[in-house]
ZADO-1210 file (C-alpha; in nm, 4 decimals, padded with zeros to 6 digits):
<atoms>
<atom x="03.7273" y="16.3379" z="16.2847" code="UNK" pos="1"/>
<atom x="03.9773" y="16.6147" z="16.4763" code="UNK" pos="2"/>
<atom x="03.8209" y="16.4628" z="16.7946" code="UNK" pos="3"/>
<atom x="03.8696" y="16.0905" z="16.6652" code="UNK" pos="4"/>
<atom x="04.2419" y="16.1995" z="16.6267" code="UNK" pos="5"/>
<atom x="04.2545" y="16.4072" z="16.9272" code="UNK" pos="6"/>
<atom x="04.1722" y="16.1023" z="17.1434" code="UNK" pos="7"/>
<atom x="04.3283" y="15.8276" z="16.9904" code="UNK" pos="8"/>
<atom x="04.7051" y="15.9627" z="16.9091" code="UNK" pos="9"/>
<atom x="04.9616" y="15.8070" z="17.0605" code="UNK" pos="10"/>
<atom x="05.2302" y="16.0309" z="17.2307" code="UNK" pos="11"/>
<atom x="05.4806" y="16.1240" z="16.9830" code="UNK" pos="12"/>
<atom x="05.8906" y="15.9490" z="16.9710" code="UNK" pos="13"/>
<atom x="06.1767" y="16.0650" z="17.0502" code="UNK" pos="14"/>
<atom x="06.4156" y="15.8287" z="16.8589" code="UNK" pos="15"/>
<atom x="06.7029" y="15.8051" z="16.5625" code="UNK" pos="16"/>
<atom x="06.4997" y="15.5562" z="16.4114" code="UNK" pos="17"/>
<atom x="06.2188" y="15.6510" z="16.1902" code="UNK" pos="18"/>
<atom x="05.9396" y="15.4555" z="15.9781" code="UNK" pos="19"/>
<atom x="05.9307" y="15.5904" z="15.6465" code="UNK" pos="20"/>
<atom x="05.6246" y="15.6177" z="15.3796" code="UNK" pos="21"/>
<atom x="05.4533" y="15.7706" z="15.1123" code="UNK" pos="22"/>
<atom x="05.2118" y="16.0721" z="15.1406" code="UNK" pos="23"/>
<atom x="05.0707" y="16.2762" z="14.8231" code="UNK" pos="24"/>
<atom x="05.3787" y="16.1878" z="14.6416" code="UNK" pos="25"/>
<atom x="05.6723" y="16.2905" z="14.9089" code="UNK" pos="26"/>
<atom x="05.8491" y="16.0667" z="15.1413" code="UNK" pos="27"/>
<atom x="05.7372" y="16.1192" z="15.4630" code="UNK" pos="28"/>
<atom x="05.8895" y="15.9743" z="15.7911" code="UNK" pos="29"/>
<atom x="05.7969" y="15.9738" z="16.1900" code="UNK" pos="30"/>
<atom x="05.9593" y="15.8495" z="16.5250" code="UNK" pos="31"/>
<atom x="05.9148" y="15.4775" z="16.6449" code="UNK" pos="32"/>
<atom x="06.0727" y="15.2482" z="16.8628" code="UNK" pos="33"/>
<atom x="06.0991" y="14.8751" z="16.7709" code="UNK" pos="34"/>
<atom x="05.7506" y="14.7800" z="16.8919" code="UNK" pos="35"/>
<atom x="05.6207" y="15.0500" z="16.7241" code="UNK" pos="36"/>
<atom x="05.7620" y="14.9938" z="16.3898" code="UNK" pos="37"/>
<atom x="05.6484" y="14.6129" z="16.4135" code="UNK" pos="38"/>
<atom x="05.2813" y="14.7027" z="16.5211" code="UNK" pos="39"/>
<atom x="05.2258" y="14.9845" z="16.2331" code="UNK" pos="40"/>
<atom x="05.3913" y="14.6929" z="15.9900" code="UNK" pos="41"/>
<atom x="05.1015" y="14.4530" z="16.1524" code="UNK" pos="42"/>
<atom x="04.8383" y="14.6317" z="16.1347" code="UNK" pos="43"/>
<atom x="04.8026" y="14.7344" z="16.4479" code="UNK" pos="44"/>
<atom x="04.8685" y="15.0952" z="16.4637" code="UNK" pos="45"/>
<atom x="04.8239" y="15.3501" z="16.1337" code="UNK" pos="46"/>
<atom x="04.8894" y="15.6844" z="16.0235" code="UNK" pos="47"/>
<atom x="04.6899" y="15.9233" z="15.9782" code="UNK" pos="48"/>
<atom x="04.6922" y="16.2822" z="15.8715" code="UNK" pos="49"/>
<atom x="04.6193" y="16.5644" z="16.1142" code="UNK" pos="50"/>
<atom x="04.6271" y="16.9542" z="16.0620" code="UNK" pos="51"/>
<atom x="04.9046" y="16.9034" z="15.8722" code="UNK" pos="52"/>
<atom x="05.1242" y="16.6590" z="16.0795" code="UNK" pos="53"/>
<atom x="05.1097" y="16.2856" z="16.0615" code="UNK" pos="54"/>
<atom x="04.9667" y="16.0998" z="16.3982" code="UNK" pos="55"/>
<atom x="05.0174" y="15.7451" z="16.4945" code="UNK" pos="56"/>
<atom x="04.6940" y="15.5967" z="16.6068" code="UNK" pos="57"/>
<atom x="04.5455" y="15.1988" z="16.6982" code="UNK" pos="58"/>
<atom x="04.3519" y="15.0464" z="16.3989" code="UNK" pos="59"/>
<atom x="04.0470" y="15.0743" z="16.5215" code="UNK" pos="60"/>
<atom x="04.0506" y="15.4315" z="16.5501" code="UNK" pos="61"/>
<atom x="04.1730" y="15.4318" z="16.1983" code="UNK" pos="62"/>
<atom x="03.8166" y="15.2411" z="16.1071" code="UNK" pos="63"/>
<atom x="03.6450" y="15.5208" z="16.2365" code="UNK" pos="64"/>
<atom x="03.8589" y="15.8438" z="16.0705" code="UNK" pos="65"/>
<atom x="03.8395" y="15.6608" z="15.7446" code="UNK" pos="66"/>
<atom x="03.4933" y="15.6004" z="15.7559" code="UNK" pos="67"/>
<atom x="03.4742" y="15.9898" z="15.8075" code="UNK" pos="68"/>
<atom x="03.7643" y="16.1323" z="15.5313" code="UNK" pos="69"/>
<atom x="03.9379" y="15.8021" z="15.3388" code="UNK" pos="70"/>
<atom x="04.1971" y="16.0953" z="15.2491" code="UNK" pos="71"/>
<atom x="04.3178" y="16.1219" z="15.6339" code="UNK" pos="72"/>
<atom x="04.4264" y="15.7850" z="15.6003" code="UNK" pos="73"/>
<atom x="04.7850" y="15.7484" z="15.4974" code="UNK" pos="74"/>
<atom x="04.9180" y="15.4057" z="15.6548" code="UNK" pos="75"/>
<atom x="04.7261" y="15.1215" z="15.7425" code="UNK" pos="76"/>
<atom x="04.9552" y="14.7698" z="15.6440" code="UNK" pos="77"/>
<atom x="04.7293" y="14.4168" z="15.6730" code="UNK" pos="78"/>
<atom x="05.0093" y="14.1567" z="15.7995" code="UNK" pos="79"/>
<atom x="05.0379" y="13.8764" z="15.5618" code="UNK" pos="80"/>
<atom x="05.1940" y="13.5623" z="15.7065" code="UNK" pos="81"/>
<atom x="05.1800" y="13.3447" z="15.3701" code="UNK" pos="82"/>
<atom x="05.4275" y="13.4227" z="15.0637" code="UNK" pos="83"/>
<atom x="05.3186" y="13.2743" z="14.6906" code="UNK" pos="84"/>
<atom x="05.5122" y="12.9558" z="14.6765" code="UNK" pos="85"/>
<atom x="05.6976" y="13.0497" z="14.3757" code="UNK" pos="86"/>
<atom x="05.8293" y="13.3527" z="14.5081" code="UNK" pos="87"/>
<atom x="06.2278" y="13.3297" z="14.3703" code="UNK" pos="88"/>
<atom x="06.3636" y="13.4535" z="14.6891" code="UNK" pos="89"/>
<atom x="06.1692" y="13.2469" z="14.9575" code="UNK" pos="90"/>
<atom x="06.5252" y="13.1311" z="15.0720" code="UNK" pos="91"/>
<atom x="06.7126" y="13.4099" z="15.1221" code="UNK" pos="92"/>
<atom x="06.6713" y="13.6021" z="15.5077" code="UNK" pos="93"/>
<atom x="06.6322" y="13.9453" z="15.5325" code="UNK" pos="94"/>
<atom x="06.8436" y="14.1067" z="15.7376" code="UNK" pos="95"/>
<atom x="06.7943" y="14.2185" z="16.0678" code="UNK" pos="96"/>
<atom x="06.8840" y="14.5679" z="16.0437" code="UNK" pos="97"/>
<atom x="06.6876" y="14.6525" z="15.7245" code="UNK" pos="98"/>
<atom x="06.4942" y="14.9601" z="15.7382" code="UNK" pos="99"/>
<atom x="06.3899" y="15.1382" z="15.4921" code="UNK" pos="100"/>
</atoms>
């Protein structure tokens, strides 16, 4: 798996804006730019967890270190483009700037 990771990383942010989630219980947050943020949100990229650090990697990569330790993986979102059609707030627009 430390090879997997090793390999597969992508290079670490500098940035004021971070992505924030969940690990063990503690909120957790790392570095992204825009694109970034909207390819982990896709699907496209995940997080993992390496020596004690949290790495950004490309899905498939995930695949693999999950199929090795499920517990390395921390983020891995599946893009939905469909919302239930009786969701109450189907009319109201998020706002751009929302981050959480």
């Amino acid at each position: 798996m430390e090879q997997l990771v090793e390999q597969a990383r992508l290079p670490r942010l500098q940035s004021d804006n971070y992505y924030s989630f969940v690990d063990g219980g503690k909120v957790c947050r790392i570095a992204v730019d825009a694109q970034r943020r909207t390819e982990i949100c896709e699907g496209k990229l995940a997080i993992v967890r390496y020596r004690g650090f949290h790495e950004v990697v490309p899905a498939e990569a995930a695949q693999r270190i999950r199929e090795r330790d499920e517990s390395a993986l921390i983020v891995r979102d599946e893009y939905k483009e469909t919302a239930p059609e009786d969701n109450p707030y189907k009319d109201f627009v998020v706002p751009d700037d929302l981050t959480w």
